[in-house]
C-alpha positions as CSV (number, residue, x, y, z in Angstrom):
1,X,79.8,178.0,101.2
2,X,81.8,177.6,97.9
3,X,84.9,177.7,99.3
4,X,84.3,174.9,101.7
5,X,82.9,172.5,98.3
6,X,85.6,173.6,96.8
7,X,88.2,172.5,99.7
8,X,85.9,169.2,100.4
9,X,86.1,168.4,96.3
10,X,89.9,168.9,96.5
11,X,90.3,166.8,99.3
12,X,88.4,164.0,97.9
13,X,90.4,164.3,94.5
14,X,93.9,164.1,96.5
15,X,92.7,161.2,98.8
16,X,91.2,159.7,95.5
17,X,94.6,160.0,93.3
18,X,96.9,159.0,96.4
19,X,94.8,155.8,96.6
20,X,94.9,155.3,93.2
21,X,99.3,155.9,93.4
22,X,100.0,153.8,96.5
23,X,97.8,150.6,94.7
24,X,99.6,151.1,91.3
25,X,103.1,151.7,93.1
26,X,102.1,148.4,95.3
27,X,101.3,146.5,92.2
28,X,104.5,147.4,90.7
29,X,106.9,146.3,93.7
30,X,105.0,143.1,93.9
31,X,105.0,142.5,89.9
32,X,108.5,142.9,90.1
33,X,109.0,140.7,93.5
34,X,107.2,137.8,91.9
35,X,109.4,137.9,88.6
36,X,112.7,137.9,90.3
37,X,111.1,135.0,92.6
38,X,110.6,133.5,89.4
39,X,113.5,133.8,87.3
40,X,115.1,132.7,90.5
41,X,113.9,129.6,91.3
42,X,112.1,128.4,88.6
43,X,114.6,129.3,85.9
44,X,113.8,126.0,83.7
45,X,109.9,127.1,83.1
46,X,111.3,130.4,81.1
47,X,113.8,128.7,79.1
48,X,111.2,125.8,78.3
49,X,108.2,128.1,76.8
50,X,110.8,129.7,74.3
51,X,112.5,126.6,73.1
52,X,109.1,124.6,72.9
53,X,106.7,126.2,70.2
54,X,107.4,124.4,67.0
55,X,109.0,126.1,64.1
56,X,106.4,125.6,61.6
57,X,104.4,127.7,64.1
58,X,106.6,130.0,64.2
59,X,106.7,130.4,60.1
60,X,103.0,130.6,59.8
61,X,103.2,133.4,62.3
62,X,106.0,134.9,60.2
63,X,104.0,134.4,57.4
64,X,100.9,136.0,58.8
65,X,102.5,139.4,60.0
66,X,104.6,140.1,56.7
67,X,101.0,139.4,54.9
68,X,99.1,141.5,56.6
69,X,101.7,144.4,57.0
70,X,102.1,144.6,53.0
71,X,97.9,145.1,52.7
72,X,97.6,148.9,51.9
């Protein structure tokens, strides 16, 4: 009677974790699909969000960080 919980709760918990592998392992391939889709043929949208944010933005951010990193 044990044995056969124990074989049913083992088989659950491999079914459970291969699941759990083959969705993360999907989610990676497509992640990386839809970047190189991306990069490829929208190569101006990258380029654009760096080059847009204003500089004084950019200082105050600067500005922020070093702040809060020299707080004890």
């Amino acid at each position: 009677m044990m044995n056969e919980m124990m074989s049913a709760g083992l088989e659950i918990m491999l079914v459970g974790m291969g699941t759990v592998f083959l969705f993360l392992a999907m989610l990676i391939v497509t992640v990386n699909i839809m970047s190189t889709l991306v990069q490829r043929f929208y190569p101006e949208i990258l380029t654009k969000s760096v080059t847009d944010i204003d500089p004084n933005v950019i200082a105050a951010i600067s500005a922020a960080v070093h702040q809060y990193r020299k707080k004890p």
